[in-house]
C-alpha positions as CSV (number, residue, x, y, z in Angstrom):
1,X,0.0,0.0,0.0
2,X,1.0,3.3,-0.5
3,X,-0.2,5.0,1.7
4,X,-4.0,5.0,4.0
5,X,-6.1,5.6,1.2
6,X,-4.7,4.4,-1.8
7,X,-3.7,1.1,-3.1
8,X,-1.0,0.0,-5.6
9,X,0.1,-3.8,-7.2
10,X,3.2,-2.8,-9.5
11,X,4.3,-6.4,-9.2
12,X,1.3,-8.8,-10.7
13,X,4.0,-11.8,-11.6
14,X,3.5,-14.1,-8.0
15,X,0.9,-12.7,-6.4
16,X,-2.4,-14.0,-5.6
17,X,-5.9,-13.2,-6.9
18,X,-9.0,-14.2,-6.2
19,X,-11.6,-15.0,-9.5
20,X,-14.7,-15.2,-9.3
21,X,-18.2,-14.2,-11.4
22,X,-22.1,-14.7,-11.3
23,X,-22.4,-16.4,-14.6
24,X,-21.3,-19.6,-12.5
25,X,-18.3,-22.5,-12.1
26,X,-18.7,-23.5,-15.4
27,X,-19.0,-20.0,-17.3
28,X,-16.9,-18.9,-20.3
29,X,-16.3,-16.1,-19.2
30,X,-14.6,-17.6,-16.0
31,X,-12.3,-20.1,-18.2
32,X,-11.1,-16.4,-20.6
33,X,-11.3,-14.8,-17.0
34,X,-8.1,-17.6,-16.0
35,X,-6.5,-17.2,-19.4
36,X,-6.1,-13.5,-18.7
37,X,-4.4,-13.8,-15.2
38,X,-2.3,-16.8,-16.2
39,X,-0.8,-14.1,-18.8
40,X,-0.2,-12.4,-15.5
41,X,1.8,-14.9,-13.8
42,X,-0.3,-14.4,-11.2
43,X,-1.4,-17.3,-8.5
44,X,-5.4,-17.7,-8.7
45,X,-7.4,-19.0,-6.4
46,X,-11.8,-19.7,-7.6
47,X,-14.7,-19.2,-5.6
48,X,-17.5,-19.0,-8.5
49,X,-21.7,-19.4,-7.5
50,X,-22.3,-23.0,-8.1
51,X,-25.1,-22.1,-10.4
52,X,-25.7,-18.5,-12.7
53,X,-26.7,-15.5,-10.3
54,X,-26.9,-12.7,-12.6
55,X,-29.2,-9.8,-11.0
56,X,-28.2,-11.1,-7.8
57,X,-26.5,-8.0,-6.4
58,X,-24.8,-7.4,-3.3
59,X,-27.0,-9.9,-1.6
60,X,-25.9,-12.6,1.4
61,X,-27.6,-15.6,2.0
62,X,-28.9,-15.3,5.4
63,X,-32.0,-17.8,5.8
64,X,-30.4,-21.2,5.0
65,X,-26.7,-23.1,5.5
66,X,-24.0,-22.5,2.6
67,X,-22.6,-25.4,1.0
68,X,-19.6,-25.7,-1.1
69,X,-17.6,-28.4,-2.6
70,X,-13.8,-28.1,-3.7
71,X,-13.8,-29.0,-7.9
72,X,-9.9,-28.7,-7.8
73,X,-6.9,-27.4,-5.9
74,X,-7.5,-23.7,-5.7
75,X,-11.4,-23.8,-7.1
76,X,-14.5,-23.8,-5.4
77,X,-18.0,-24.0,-5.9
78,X,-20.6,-22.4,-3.7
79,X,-24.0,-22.3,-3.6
80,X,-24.8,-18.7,-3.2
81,X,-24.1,-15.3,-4.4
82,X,-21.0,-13.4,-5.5
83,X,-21.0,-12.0,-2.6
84,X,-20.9,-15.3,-0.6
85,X,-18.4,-16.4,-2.5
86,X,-16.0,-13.6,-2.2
87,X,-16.6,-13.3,1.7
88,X,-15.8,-17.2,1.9
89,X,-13.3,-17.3,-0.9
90,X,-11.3,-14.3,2.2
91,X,-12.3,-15.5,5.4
92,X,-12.1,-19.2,4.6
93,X,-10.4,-20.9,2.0
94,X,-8.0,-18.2,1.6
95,X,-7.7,-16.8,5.3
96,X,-4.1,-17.2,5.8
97,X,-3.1,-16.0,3.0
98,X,-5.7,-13.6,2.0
99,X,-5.5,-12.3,-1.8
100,X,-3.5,-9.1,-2.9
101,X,-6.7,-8.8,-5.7
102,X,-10.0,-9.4,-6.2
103,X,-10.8,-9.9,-10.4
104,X,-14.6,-10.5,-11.1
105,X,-15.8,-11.7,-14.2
106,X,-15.6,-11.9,-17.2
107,X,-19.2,-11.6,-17.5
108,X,-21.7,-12.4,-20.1
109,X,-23.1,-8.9,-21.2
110,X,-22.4,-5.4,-20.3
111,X,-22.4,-3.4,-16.5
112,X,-23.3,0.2,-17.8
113,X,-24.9,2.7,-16.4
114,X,-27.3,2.3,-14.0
115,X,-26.8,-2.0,-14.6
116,X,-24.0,-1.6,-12.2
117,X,-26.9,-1.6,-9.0
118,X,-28.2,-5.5,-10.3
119,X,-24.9,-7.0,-10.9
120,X,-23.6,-9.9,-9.4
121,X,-20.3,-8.9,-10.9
122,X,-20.3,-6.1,-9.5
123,X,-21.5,-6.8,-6.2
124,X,-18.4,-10.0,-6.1
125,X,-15.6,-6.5,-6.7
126,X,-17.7,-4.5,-4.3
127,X,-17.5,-6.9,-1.2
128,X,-13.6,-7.7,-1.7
129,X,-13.2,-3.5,-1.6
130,X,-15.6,-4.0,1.8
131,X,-13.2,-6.6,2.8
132,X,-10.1,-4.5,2.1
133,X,-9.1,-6.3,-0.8
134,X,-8.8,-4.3,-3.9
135,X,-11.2,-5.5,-7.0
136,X,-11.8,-5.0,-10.6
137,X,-14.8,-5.8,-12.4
138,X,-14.4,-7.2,-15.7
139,X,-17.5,-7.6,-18.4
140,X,-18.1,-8.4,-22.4
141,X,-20.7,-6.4,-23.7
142,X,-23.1,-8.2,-26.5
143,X,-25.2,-8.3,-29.1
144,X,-28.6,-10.5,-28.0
145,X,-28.8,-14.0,-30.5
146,X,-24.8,-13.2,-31.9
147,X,-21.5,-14.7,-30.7
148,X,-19.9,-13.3,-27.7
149,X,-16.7,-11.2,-28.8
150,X,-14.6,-12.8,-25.6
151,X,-11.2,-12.2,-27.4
152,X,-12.0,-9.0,-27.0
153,X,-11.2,-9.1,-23.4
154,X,-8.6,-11.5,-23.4
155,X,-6.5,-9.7,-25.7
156,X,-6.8,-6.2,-24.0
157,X,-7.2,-7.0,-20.3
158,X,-4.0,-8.6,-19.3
159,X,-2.3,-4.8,-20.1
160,X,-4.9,-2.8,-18.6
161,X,-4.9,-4.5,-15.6
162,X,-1.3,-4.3,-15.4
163,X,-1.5,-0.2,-15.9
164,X,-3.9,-0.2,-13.3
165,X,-2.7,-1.8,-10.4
166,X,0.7,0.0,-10.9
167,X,-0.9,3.5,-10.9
168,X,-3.6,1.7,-7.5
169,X,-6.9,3.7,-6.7
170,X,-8.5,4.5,-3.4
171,X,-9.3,1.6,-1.1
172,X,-13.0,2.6,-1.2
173,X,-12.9,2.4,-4.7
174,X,-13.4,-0.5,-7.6
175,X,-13.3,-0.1,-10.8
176,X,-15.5,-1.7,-13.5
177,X,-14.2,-1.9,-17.3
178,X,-16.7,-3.0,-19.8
179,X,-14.9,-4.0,-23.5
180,X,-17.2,-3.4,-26.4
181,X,-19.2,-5.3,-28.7
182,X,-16.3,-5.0,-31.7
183,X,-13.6,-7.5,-32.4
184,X,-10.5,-6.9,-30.4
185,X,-8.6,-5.2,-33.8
186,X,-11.3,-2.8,-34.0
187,X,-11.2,-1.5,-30.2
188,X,-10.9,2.9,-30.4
189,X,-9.0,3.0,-27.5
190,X,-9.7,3.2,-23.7
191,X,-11.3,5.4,-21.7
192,X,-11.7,6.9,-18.6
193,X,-15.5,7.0,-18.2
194,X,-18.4,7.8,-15.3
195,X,-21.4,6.0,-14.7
196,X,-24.7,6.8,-17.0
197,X,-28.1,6.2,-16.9
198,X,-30.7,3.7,-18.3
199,X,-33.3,1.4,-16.7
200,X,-33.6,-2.4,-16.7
201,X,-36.4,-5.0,-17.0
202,X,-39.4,-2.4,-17.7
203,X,-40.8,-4.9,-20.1
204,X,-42.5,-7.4,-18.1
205,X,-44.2,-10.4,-20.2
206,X,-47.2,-11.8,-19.1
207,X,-47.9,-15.8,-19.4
208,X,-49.8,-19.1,-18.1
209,X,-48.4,-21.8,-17.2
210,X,-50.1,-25.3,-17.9
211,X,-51.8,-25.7,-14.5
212,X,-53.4,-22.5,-15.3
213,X,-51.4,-20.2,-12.8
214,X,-50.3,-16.8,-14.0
215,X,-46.5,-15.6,-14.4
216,X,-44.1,-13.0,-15.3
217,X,-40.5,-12.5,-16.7
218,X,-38.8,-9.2,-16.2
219,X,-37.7,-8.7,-19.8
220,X,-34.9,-7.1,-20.7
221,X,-35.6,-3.7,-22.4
222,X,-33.4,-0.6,-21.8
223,X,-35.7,2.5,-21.6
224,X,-35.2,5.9,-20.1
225,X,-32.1,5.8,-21.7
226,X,-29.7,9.4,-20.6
227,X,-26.4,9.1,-22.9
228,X,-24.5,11.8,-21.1
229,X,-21.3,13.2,-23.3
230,X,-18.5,11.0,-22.3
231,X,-20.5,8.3,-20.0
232,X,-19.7,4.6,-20.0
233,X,-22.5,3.8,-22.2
234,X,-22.0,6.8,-24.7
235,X,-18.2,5.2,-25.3
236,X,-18.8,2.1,-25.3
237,X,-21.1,2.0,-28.3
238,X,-18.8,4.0,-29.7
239,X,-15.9,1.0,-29.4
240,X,-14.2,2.4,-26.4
241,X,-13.0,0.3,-23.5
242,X,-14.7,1.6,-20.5
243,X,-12.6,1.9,-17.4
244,X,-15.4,3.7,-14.9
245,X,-14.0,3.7,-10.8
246,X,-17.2,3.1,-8.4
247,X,-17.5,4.1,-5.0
248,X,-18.4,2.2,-2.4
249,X,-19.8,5.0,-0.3
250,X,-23.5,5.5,-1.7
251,X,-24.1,9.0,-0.2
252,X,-25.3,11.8,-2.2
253,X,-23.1,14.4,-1.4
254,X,-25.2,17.5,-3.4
255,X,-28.4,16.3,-1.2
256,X,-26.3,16.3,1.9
257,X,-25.8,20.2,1.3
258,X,-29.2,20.7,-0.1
259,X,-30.6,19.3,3.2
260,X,-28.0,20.8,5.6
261,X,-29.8,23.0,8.4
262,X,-33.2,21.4,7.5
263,X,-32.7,18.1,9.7
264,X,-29.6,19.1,12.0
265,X,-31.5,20.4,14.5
266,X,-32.4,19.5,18.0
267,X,-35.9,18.1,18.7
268,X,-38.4,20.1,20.4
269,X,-40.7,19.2,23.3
């Protein structure tokens, strides 16, 4: 570390990260994921959801026993979220030699914009910042019914992350790249990005099952899309590697001000 706030990994060669997704153990995105860090050099360890968890956010599993089972050295299934898997992959099966990094992904499909408050993928980097572990978030955007570009990633992410972690961030920081839709030749560039806006699963479809009994799935349309000048989702359509840092810390700092003297008063009898 270099100091309280910040982090820094100059020296990826040896040292030890943990992988881990919500697509699940068996995910292709996990297996380009391992590709990438063994052009690293670096030591992995998996703890991936024994089953897809996608939408899953930062949620723990609280109302019934965890179960694992060890697939190899090193890799583990769980049943539960990302998050349980990163807070067991630390305090557990890595406790005594906890990891230097925390790499999530890669994931099926793009965390833009406002996606980032569903993902699993995100949620996996966000608890390994909470555990004082720093994390990167790693995801393929797609095209619905066409091929996943996953060269994409595993051509430019080994360098990337290398640039990274020798420049570190703050500890209460992750950071989220998405790599577009394009074949890895055709990549603009990379760049620095915030967070924009659009809403997910406004399109709910309506059906019956064969007993008779009504049901729903949360479709998957983008609507109230806000493609502010230079946001992650602006870029990224554009070809651009996305490289967006996330806080931790969810206050609204303008509506802290706006507020100020309304609340912080004492109560009167």
């Amino acid at each position: 570390m270099t100091d309280a706030a910040t982090f820094s990994l100059p020296e990826l060669a040896g040292a030890r990260v943990l992988l881990t997704n919500d697509d699940g153990i068996h995910a292709p995105g996990l297996k380009v994921l391992e590709s990438i860090v063994l052009a690293l050099g670096m030591e992995a360890w998996v703890v991936a959801p024994e089953t897809e968890q996608s939408g899953a956010g930062h949620s723990l599993t609280l109302h019934r026993p965890l179960r694992w089972r060890q697939v190899s050295e090193r890799r583990f299934a769980v049943e539960g979220t990302p998050t349980d898997c990163v807070l067991l992959a630390i305090n557990k099966f890595m406790k005594d030699a906890k990891p230097d990094l925390v790499i999530s992904g890669v994931n099926r499909g793009a965390n833009l914009g406002d996606d980032v408050t569903y993902s699993g993928t995100i949620a996996a980097a966000m608890e390994g910042t909470l555990l004082g572990v720093p994390a990167i978030a790693l995801s393929q955007v797609l095209t619905p019914q066409e091929a996943v570009k996953w060269r994409t990633a595993e051509v430019h992410a080994p360098d990337l992350i290398r640039r990274l972690c020798a420049r570190g961030w703050p500890q209460d920081a992750l950071i989220s790249i998405n790599f577009p839709d394009v074949a890895a030749a055709a990549v603009k560039g990379t760049a620095l990005t915030s967070q924009g806006h659009h809403k997910l699963g406004d399109q709910l479809v309506e059906r019956v099952d064969p007993r008779n009994r009504p049901y729903i799935w949360i479709g998957l349309l983008h609507s109230d899309t806000r493609l502010v000048t230079g946001c992650d989702m602006e870029r990224s359509s554009e070809g651009w590697i996305t490289v967006t840092p996330l806080s931790v810390n969810l206050t609204h700092r303008a509506a802290l001000d706006h507020l100020s003297g309304l609340l912080d008063t004492g109560c009167k009898a």
